[in-house]
Every structure is written in structure tokens, then in C-alpha cells.
C-alpha positions as CSV (number, residue, x, y, z in Angstrom):
1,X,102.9,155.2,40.8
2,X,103.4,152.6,43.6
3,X,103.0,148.8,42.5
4,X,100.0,146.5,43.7
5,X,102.5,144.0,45.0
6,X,103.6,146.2,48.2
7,X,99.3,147.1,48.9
8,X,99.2,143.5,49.0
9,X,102.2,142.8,51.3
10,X,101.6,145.6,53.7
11,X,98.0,144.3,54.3
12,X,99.3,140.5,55.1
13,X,102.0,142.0,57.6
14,X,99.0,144.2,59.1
15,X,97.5,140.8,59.6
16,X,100.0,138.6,60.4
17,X,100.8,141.9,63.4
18,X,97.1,141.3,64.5
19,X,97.0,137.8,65.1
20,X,100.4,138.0,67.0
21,X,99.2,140.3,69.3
22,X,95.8,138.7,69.5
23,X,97.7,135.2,70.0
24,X,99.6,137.3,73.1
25,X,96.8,138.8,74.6
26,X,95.0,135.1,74.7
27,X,98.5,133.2,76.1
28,X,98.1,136.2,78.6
29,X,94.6,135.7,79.7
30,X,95.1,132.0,80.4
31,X,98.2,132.1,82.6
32,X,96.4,134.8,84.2
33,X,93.5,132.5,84.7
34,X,96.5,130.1,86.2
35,X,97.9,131.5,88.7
36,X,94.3,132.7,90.1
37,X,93.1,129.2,90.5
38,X,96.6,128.5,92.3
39,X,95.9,131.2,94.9
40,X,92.5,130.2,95.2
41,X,94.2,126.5,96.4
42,X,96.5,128.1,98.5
43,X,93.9,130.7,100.2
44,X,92.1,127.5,101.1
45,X,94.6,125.4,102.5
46,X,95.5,128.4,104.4
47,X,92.1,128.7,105.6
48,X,91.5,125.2,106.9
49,X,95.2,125.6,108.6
50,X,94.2,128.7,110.0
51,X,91.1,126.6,111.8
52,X,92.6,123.6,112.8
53,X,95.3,125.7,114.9
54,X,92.3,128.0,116.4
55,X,90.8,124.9,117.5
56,X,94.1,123.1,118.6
57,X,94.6,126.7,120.6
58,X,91.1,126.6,122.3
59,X,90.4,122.6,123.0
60,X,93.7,121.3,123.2
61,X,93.4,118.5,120.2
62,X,93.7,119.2,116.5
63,X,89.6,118.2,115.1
64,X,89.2,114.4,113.8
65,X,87.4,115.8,110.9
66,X,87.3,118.8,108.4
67,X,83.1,118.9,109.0
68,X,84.1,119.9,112.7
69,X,86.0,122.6,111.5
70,X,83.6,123.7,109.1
71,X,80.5,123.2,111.8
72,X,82.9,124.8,115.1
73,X,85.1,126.8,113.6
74,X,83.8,128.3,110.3
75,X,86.2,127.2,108.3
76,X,85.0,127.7,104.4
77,X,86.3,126.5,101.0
78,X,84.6,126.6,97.7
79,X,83.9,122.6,97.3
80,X,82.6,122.9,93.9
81,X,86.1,123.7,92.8
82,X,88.6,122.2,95.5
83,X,88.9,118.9,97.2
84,X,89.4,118.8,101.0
85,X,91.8,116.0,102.1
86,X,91.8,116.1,106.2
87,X,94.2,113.3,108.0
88,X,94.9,112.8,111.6
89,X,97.3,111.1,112.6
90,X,96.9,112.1,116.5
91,X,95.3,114.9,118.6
92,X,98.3,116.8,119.1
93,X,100.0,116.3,116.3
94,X,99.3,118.9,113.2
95,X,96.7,117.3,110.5
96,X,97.6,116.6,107.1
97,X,95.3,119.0,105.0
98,X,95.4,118.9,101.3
99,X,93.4,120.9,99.2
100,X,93.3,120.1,95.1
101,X,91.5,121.9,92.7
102,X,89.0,120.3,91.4
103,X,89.0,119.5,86.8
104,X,92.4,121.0,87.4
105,X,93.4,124.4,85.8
106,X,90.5,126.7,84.3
């Protein structure tokens, strides 16, 4: 006849195995979550880089403002989540754009 003693142990491992792998499965969700948000930024940037140089191509200046790239050019981002930072420094020289996510990482 087996003892109580390894019932009980067996059952706390079983456990303890669960909440590891629930524990790893959570860590994974998250830095999933992570590197989303990240490509979202970058996709944006992209986007808005993407415009100005259409619009540098075509009129010969880079835009003085992101709203005339959004209203000429179509250039989208998703402004509940990410911050637009446009700079110009001169017509024909390339824009600062700087796009932040917005409450920082999901």
C-alpha cells in the first residue's frame, strides 16, 4: 500500500508544473503584445516618411506640416495611440518625423 505522503506531494508538483507554465504562457503573451506596439511605431514613422518623400518628389519642398501630408498626401497614423512629431528645418532638407506611442507599451 502506497503512503498518503507521496498523493500529497505529487498533487503540489502537479500544481506548482501548472502555474509555471501558466506564468510562461502570460510572460509570452505580453512580450508578444511588445513587439506589436513597436511595429505599429515603426509602420507609422514609415508611413509619414513614405509621404513626405512623395511630396518632396512631386512639389519640389518637403511639407511645413504633418496636416499637409495627411490632407495632400494621405498619410495615416492611428493618433489615439501614437504621437506625431513633424520638424522642418528647410524645404529641401529631409523633416525630422518622430512618432511615440502614446501610454507607452500595452
Amino acid at each position: 500500500m502506497r503512503p498518503k505522503k507521496r498523493g500529497w506531494l505529487s498533487g503540489v508538483i502537479g500544481v506548482c508544473v501548472f502555474v509555471a507554465a501558466a506564468v510562461w504562457m502570460v510572460q509570452g503573451v505580453r512580450q508578444t503584445a511588445a513587439s506589436s506596439g513597436e511595429e505599429g511605431r515603426l509602420l507609422a514613422e514609415q508611413a509619414v516618411r513614405r509621404a513626405a518623400v512623395s511630396c518632396y518628389a512631386v512639389e519640389g519642398a518637403y511639407p511645413e506640416s504633418y496636416e499637409y501630408l495627411k490632407e495632400h498626401y494621405g498619410a495615416m497614423v492611428d493618433e489615439e495611440n501614437y504621437a506625431v512629431f513633424y520638424e522642418v528645418f528647410a524645404s529641401n532638407i529631409m523633416p525630422d518625423i518622430t512618432v511615440i506611442q502614446i501610454g507607452g507599451q500595452p
